[in-house]
Each structure stands twice: as C-alpha cells, then as structure tokens.
C-alpha positions in Angstrom: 139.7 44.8 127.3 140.8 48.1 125.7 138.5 47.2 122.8 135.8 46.6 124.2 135.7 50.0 126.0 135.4 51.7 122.5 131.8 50.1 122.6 129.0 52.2 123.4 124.9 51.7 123.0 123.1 53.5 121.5 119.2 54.1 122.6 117.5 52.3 120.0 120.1 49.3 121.1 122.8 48.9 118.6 126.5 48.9 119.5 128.3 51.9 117.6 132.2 51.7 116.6 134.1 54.8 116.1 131.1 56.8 115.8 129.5 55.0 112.6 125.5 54.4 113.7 125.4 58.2 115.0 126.0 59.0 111.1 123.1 56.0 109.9 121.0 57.5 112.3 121.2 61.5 111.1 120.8 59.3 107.4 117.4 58.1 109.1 116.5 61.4 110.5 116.9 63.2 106.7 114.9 60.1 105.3 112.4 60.4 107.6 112.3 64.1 106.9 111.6 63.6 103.4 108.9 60.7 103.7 107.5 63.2 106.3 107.0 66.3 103.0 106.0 63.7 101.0 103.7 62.0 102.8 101.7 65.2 103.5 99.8 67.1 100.3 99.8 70.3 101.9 103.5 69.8 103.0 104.4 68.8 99.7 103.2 71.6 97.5 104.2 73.7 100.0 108.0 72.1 99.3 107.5 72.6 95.8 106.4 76.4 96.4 109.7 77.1 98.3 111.8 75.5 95.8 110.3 78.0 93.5 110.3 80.7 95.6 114.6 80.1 95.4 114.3 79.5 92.1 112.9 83.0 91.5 115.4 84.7 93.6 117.9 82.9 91.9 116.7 83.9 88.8 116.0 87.7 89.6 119.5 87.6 91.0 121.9 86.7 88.6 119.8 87.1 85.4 118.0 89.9 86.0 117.0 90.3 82.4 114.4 87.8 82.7 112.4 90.6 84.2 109.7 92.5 81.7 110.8 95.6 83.7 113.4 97.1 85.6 112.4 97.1 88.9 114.0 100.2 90.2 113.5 102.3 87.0 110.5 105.3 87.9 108.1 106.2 85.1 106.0 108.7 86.7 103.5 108.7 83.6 102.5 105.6 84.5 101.8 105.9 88.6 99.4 103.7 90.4 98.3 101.9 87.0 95.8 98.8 88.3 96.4 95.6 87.4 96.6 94.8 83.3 97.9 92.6 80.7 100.6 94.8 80.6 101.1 95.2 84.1 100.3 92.5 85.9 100.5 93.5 89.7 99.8 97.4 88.6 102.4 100.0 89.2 103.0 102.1 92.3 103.1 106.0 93.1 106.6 105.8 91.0 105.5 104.3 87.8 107.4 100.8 89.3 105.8 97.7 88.2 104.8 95.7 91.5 105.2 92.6 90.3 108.7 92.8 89.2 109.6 94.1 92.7 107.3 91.4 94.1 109.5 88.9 92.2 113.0 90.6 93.4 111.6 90.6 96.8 111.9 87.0 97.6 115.9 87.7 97.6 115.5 89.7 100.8 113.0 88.0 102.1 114.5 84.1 102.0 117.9 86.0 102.8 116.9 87.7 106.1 114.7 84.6 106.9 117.4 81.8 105.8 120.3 84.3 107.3 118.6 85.3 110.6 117.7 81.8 111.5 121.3 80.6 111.1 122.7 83.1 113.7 119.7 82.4 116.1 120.2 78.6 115.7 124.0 78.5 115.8 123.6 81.0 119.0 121.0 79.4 121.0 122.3 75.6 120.0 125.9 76.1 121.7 124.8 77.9 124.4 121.5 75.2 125.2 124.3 72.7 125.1 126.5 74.4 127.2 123.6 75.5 130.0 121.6 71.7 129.6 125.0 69.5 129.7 127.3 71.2 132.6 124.5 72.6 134.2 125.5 74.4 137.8 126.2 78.6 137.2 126.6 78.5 134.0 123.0 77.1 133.4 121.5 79.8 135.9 123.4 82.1 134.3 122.3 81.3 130.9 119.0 80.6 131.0 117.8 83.5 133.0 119.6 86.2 130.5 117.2 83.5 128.2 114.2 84.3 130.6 114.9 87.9 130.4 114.9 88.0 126.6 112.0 86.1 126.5 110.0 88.6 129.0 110.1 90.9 126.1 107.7 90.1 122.6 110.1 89.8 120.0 109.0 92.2 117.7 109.9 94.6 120.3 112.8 93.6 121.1 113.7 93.8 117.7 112.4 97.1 117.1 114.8 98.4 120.3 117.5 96.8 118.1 117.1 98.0 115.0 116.7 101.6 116.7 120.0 100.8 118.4 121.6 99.9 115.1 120.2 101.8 112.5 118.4 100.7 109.4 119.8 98.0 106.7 119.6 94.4 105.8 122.0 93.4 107.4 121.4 95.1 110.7 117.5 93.7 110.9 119.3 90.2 110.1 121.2 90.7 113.3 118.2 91.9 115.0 115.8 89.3 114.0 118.5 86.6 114.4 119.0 87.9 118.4 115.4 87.9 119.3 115.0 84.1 118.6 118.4 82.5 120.9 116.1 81.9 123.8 113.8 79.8 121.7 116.4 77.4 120.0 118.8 76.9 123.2 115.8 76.5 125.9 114.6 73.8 123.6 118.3 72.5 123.5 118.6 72.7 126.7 115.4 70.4 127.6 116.7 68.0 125.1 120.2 67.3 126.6 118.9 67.1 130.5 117.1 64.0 129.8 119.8 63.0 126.7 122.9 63.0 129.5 122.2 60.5 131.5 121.2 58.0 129.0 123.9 55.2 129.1 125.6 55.6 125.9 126.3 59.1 127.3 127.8 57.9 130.0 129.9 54.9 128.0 131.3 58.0 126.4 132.6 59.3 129.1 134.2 56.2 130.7 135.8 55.5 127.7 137.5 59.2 128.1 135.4 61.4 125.1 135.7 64.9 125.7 133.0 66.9 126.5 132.5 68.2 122.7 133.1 64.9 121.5 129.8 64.1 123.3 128.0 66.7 122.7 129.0 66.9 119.3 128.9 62.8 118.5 126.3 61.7 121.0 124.2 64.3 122.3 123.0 66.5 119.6 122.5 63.7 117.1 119.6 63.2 119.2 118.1 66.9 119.7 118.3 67.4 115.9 114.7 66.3 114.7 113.3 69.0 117.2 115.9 71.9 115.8 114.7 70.8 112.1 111.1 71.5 113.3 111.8 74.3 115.3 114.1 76.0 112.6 111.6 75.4 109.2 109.1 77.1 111.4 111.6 79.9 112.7 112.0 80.6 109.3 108.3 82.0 108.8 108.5 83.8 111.7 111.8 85.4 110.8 110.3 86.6 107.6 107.2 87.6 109.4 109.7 90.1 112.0 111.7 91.5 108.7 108.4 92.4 106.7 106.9 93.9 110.1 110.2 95.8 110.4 110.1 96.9 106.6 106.5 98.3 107.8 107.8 100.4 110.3 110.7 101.7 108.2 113.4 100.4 110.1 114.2 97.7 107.8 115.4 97.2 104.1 115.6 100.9 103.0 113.9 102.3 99.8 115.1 101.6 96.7 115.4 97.9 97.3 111.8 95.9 97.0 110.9 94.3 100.1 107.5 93.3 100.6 107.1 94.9 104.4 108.6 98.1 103.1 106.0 98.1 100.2 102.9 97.1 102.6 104.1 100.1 104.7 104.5 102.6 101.8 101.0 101.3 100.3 99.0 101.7 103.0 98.5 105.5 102.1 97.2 104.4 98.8 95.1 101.7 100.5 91.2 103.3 99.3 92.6 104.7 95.9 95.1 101.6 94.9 94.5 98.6 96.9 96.7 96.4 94.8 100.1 98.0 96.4 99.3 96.3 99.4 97.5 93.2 98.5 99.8 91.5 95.9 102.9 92.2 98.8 100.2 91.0 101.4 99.5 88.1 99.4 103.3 87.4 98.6 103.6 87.1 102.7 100.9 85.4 103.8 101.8 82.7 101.1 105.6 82.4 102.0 104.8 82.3 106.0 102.1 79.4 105.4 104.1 77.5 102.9 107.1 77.2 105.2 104.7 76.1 108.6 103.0 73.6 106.6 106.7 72.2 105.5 107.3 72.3 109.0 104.1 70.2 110.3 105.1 67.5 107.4 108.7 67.6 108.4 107.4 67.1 112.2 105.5 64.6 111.2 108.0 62.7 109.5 110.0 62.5 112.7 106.8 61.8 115.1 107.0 58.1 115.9 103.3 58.4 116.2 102.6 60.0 113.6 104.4 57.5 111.2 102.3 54.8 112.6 98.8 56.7 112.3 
C-alpha cells in the first residue's frame, strides 16, 4: 500500500516514480524548443545571429586585439570621418572608430539584457508561485504591489530608479530587472491557479510532498514553456530599456561604448554625421528583432497547434 502512494499521474497520463517523467518531460520541452528555431527560417537565422552576437562579445572581451582599433583611444585629427575602407562605421566627434565600439557594445548590451532578465525572472517566478499556489493575503498582497508597478510604463519607472540610484551598469541592471517582476510572476501566477488542482498535484500532497517539493517537482515543470517565451522576448525588451536609458544619460557612463549612450551623444551630429547614429541604430534594431523572432519560433515549438499546422 505504501508503494503505491508514491504513484502520481501526470496530465498527459503516465505514472511518474520518484520524480523521473517530470525530468523526460523538461527533456521534451528543450526538444521541442529547438525543433521550434529550427523549424522557422526567420527564427533560425535569427539563432544563428545571436550566437554571433556572443561570439563577438566574447571575442572583444578576452581578446581584444582582434580589434583594428582601440576603442577608447581619441585621435582628434580624425573626428567625424564618414564611413571608408579604412574606417568602416566612420569615426566620432573623438577620432573613435564606431565600429570598434559598435563591436564592444554587444558586451553591455547582452549583459544588461541576459543579467536584467535573470533578476526579473527569478523575482517574479517565486513570488507568482507563492501568490498563485497559497493564494489568500498573501496573493492580495502580492499581486496588487504587481498592479501598482504595472500602473506605471516601465521606462518610467525605470527612469525614477535609475535617478534614485545613480548612473552605472550595474545600477540600470537593477533597474531594468525591477520594472519587469510584474510581468513574469502574473504570468506565473495564471499558470499555477489552473496547474493546482490538477490531480497529480493533489497525489502530491496526499502522499505528504512539501509545498516546494510541488512547486518545484510538479508545478513549475508545467509553467516553464510560457517563461521560455516570455523570457527570450523579455530579453529584447530589456536591451530596448538599457539603450533608452544610455539615451537619456542615466545609463552606461561615457568611456564605455554602449549603443544607447552613442545614439544619445550622436543625435547632435545627426545633419552633419548621420553615421553616429545609424550604424548604433542599426546594431539595435537588429538585436531587438533577432531575439523576438527567436522567441515566436521557440513559441511555436511549444504550441501544440502550431506543431500540427
């Protein structure tokens, strides 16, 4: 009899021991993932763009070398140089060739993006789990500090941050990562309400599982194909808050190349030398669309209907 209470169904129907078909289905979920990018041109080369995009910062990182110039280094003879063979992206108002700092921008760019998403996900995940699974104050509680975030635009937000905090990376990481809790645990939080009172849930609990060990084992197992989605595509908008920040000057401070801060100090120079915000425009706009289209082929990898179409 005692054994038989370690048996639990899962939804799709199959009897899991000790935990064992929660792990083949998070195996499933990754395979469907990547037969999602696959599957999807548009998703695919957008993959492949982001995998260089790492590779660059990688790169610019630990061998900066590679670089034809230094990217901090001021030569004031050659100041807002257009685009040539020899400098490929021009130069700005300092003699600084733009695509070199173009290139060493991804590293703040995928950092704040990849690093700001983390904290909002970890953040918003535990406390959707708490508010959706024991429900009661500490839901009420929860989710309307969420509403109250969520009253605000987050760029806003972010800007009363950042002003709170002062200037730096790691600050608008922070700030970026804050403004986007409500997102991840209200989506959390949706999930688990109808998850709980599936009947594997509740074989958990009669067979005396804590209630992390559900969560944990039974519960978010399930809500994981909707954070994938939702986190690929928080990562664009998390790079698009840090370059709006950079604009504003609250961001990445000068001398470090970050494509918001070099839109904002270009704009001056927009009629005389367009290039110094196009090619930092262009280095934006590409990043944002690369990681949404990931997202739509990773959404539709793990879209029953959308397999089947």
């Amino acid at each position: 009899m005692a054994k038989k209470q370690k048996l639990a169904t899962e939804p799709a129907g199959e009897i899991v021991v000790n935990g064992e078909p929660a792990k083949e289905k998070r195996e499933s979920i990754w395979k469907d993932v990547f037969a999602g990018i696959v599957s999807n041109k548009a998703s695919l080369v957008s993959g492949i763009f982001i995998l260089l995009l790492i590779v660059i910062a990688l790169v610019t990182k630990f061998v900066p070398s590679v670089l034809p110039y230094d990217p901090y280094a001021q030569n004031l003879s050659e100041s807002l140089l257009g685009p040539s063979a020899q400098h490929w992206f021009g130069t700005d108002i300092q003699g600084r060739d733009i695509f070199c700092r173009v290139l060493v921008g991804t590293q703040i760019t995928l950092t704040v993006g990849l690093a700001a998403v983390a904290i909002s996900l970890t953040v918003g995940v535990l406390l959707g789990s708490i508010a959706g699974y024991k429900g009661g104050k500490a839901d009420t509680v929860i989710m309307r500090i969420m509403d109250m975030m969520l009253a605000i635009p987050s760029i806003l937000l972010a800007i009363a941050i950042m002003a709170a905090l002062g200037p730096g990376i790691e600050k608008a990481v922070v700030a970026i990562g804050l403004v986007s809790i409500p997102e991840y645990a209200r989506i959390v939080r949706s999930e688990i309400l109808s998850i709980k009172e599936n009947d594997y849930v509740a074989a958990a609990r009669v067979v005396g599982d804590s209630n992390a060990a559900i969560i944990f084992r039974h519960v978010l197992p399930n809500v994981l194909p909707s954070i994938i989605v939702r986190a690929t595509l928080g990562i664009s908008t998390a790079i698009l808050d840090a370059a709006a920040l950079g604009f504003l000057g609250l961001g990445v401070q000068p001398p470090a190349a970050e494509w918001g801060d070099m839109l904002g100090r270009g704009r001056n120079e927009l009629f005389r030398a367009p290039w110094l915000m196009i090619f930092p425009g262009m280095a934006i706009t590409l990043t944002v669309l690369a990681f949404n289209l990931l997202g739509d082929g990773i959404r539709d990898g793990l879209d029953p209907k959308a397999r089947k179409r």
